[in-house]
C-alpha positions in Angstrom: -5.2 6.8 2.6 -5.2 4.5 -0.3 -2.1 2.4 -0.7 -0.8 0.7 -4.2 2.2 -0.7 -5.2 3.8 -2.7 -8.5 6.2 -5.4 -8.3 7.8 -8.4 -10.1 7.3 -12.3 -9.7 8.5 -14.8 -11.0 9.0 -13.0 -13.7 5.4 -11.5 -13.9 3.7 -8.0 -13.3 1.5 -7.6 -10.7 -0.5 -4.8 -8.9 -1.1 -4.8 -4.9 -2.9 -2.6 -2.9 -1.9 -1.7 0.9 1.3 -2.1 2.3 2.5 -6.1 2.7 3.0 -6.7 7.1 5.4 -8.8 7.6 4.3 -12.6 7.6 1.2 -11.7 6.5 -0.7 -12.8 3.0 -1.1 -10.3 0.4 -3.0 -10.8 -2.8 -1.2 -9.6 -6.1 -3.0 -8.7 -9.5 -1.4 -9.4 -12.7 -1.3 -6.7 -15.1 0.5 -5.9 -18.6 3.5 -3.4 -19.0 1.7 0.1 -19.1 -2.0 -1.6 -17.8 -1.4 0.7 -14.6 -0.8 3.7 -16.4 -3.8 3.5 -18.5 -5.9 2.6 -15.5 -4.8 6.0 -14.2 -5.6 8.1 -17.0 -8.9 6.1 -18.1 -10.6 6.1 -14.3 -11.4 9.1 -11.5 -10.9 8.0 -8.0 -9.0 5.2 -5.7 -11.8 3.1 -5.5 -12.7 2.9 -10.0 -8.6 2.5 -10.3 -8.9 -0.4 -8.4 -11.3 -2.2 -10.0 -10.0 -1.7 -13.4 -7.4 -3.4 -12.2 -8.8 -6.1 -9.8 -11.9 -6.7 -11.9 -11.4 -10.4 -14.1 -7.8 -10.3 -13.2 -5.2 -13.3 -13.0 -4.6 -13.2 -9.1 -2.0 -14.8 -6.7 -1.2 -14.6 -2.9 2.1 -14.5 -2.0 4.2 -13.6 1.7 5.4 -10.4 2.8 9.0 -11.0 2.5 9.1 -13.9 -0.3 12.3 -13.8 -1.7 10.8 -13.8 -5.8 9.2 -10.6 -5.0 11.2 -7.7 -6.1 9.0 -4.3 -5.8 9.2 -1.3 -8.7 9.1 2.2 -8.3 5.5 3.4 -9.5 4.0 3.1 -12.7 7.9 2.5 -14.0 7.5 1.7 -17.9 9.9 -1.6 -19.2 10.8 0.7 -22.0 14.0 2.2 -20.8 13.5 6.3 -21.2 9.7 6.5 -21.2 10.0 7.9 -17.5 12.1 11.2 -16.2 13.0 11.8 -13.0 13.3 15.3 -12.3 12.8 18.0 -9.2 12.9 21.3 -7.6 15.8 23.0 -5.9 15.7 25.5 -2.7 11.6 25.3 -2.1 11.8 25.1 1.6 11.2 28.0 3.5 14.3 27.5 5.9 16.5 28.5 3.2 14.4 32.0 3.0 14.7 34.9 5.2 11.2 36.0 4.6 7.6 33.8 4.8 5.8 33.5 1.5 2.9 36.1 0.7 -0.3 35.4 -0.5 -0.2 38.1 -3.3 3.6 37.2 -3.9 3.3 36.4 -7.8 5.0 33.4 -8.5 8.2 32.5 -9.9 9.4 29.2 -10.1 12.5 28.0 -8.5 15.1 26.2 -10.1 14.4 22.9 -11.7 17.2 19.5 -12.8 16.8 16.6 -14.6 18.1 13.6 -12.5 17.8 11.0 -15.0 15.7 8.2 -16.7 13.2 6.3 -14.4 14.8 3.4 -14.7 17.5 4.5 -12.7 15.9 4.5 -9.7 16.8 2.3 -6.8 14.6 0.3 -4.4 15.6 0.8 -0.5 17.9 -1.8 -0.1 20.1 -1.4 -3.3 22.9 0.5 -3.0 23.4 3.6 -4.2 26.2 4.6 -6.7 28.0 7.9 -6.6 31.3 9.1 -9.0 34.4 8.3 -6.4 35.4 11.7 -6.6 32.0 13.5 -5.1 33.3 16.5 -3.2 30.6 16.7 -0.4 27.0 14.7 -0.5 23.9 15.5 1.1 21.0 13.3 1.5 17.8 14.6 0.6 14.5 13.0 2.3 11.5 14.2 -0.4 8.3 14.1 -2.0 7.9 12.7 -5.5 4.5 13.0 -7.6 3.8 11.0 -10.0 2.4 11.7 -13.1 1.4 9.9 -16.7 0.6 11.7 -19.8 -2.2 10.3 -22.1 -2.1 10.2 -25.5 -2.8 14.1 -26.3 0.3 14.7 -23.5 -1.7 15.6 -21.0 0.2 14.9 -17.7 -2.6 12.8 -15.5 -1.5 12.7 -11.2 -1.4 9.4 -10.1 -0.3 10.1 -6.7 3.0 10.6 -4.5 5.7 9.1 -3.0 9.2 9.4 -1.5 12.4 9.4 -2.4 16.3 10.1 -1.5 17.9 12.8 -3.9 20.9 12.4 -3.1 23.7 14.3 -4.7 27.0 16.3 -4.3 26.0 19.5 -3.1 29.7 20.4 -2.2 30.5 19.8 -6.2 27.3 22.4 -6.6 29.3 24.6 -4.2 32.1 25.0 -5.7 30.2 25.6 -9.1 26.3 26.4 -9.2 26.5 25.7 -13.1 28.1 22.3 -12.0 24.9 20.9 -10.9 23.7 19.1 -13.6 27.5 17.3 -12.3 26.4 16.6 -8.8 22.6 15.4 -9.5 24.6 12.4 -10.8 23.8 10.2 -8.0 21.5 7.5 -7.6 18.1 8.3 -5.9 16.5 6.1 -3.9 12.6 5.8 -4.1 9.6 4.1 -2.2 7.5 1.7 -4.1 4.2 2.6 -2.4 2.4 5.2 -4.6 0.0 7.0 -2.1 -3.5 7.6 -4.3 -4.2 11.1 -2.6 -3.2 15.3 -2.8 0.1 16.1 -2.7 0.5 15.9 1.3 0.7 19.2 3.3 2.3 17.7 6.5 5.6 15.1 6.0 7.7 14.7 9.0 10.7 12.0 9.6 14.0 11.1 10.5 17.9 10.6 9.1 20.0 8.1 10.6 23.6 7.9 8.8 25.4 4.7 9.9 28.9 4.0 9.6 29.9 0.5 10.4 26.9 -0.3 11.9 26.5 2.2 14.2 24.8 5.8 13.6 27.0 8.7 13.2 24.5 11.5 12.3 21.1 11.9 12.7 18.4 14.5 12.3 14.6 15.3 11.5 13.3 17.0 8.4 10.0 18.1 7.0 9.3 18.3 3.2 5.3 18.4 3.3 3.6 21.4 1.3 3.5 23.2 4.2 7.2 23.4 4.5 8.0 25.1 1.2 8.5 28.3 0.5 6.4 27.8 -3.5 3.4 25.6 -3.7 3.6 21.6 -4.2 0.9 22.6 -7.6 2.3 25.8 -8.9 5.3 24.1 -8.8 4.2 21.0 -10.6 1.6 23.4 -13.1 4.8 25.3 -14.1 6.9 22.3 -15.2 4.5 20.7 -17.7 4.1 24.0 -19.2 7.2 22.3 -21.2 6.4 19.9 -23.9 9.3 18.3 -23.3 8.0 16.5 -20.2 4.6 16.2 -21.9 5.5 13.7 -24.4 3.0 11.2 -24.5 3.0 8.1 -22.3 6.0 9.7 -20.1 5.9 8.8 -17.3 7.3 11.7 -14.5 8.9 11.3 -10.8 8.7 15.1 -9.9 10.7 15.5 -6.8 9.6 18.8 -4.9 13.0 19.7 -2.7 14.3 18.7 0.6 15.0 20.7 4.6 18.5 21.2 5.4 20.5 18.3 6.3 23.4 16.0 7.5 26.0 18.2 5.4 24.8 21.3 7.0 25.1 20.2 10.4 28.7 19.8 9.5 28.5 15.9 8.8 30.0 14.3 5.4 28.5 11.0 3.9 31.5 8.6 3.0 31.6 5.5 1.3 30.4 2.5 2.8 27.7 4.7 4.4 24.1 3.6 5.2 21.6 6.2 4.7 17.8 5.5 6.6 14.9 7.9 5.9 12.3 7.1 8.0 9.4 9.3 7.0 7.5 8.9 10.2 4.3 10.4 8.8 3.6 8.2 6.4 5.5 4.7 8.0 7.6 4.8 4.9 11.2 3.4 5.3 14.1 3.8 2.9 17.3 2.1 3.7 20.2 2.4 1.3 24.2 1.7 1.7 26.5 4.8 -0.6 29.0 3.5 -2.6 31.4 5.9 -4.1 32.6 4.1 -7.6 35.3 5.2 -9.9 34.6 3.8 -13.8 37.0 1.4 -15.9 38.7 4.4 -18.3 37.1 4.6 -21.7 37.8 2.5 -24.4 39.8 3.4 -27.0 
């Protein structure tokens, strides 16, 4: 499967393909603000994406691990609010009592906005939640990735991962408080996966709590594992202008298994969530901090 991923250094752009091993060389493309996402929409393939952006570029090698690398979720315009981040609720099918039929007409589950693209953390950075979340659940899931093109026509780019995670016991209390609990910081991988949306995704949650793990459990979040398909899913969503703007950018996340919260467990602050999606050798590592806001000026 064909890897890419966009970072930042030394205060430049640059594009790389496969994931960096550690101590190893990896050669880095340099490419404008928005260059990526206009390779996506102009080209048809892995291979043609890469060499509009390989072919005559600026190039540098750098180490896995250099400390003036700092890695970007996908495709992530400068332009604060030219990306959405967005996603389904209750797909899987271990939150239905029935399987899925093949002549079932579809209806589309329920959908939130998260937030703008730039608010998206790396694994590593810590994650920010309101200081008086009721209950949090970690949520290990896919995201696809889509650009629009000039006409707003939403172009796939490819998939990731990320951690929604949010205060499903603030949801609890209140269904129409969820717009409330998505207020979370998400974690996301930076390595965009230039394939289908993947059928099979299986990994493992490891909650630490001062450096030792205090919950852990496996999930599953590939197409397979949902209740309504990855594409129906994602065809119903940009039958909305709003998300077809043109040049948006869209993290779609497509719902997560059950969890550490309904095992009984409770995230608190200080907290390091790991999602190891196993699968795919992704890895996202974040400490929770729960954060209560100077008061508003007068």
């Amino acid at each position: 499967m064909s890897i890419l991923f966009e970072c930042v250094h030394q205060g430049e752009r640059y594009v790389g393909f496969d994931r960096p091993a550690p101590g190893e060389p990896q050669t880095l493309y340099k490419v404008a603000d928005g260059q990526l996402a206009a390779a996506v929409i102009a080209t048809d393939g892995p291979e043609a994406l890469k060499a509009a952006i390989t072919d005559h570029a600026e190039s540098i090698t750098v180490t896995a691990g250099d400390g003036e690398l700092a890695f970007l979720p996908p495709l992530l315009p400068t332009a604060d609010g030219s990306a959405l981040l967005s996603g389904f609720m209750r797909t899987h099918k271990s939150k239905f009592d029935t399987e899925p039929s093949e002549d079932e007409e579809f209806v589309a589950p329920n959908w939130f906005f998260k937030g703008f693209g730039s608010w998206l953390r790396m694994p590593g950075e810590t994650l920010t939640v309101p200081a008086t979340a009721v209950a949090l659940i970690e949520e290990p899931e896919v995201a696809l990735v889509y650009v629009n093109d000039a006409e707003g026509t939403p172009h796939y780019a490819g998939y990731t991962f990320g951690n929604d995670l949010c205060d499903i016991g603030l949801h609890r209390r209140n269904p129409g408080w969820n717009p409330y609990c998505k207020l979370c910081d998400t974690s996301m991988a930076p390595w965009l996966f230039l394939g289908e949306p993947p059928r099979s995704v299986t990994g493992r949650v490891t909650i630490e709590r001062g450096g030792v793990s205090a919950w852990e459990g496996t999930f599953d979040c590939g197409d397979d594992a949902l209740y309504f398909g990855i594409k129906d899913m994602a065809a119903h969503l940009f039958t909305y202008p709003a998300v077809r703007r043109p040049g948006l950018v869209n993290y779609v996340l497509m719902g997560a298994d059950e969890a550490s919260f309904h095992d009984g467990f409770r995230i608190a602050d200080g907290d390091r969530i790991t999602i190891d999606v196993k699968s795919h050798e992704v890895v996202l590592s974040n400490p929770v901090s729960f954060e209560a806001p100077a008061p508003l000026a007068r």
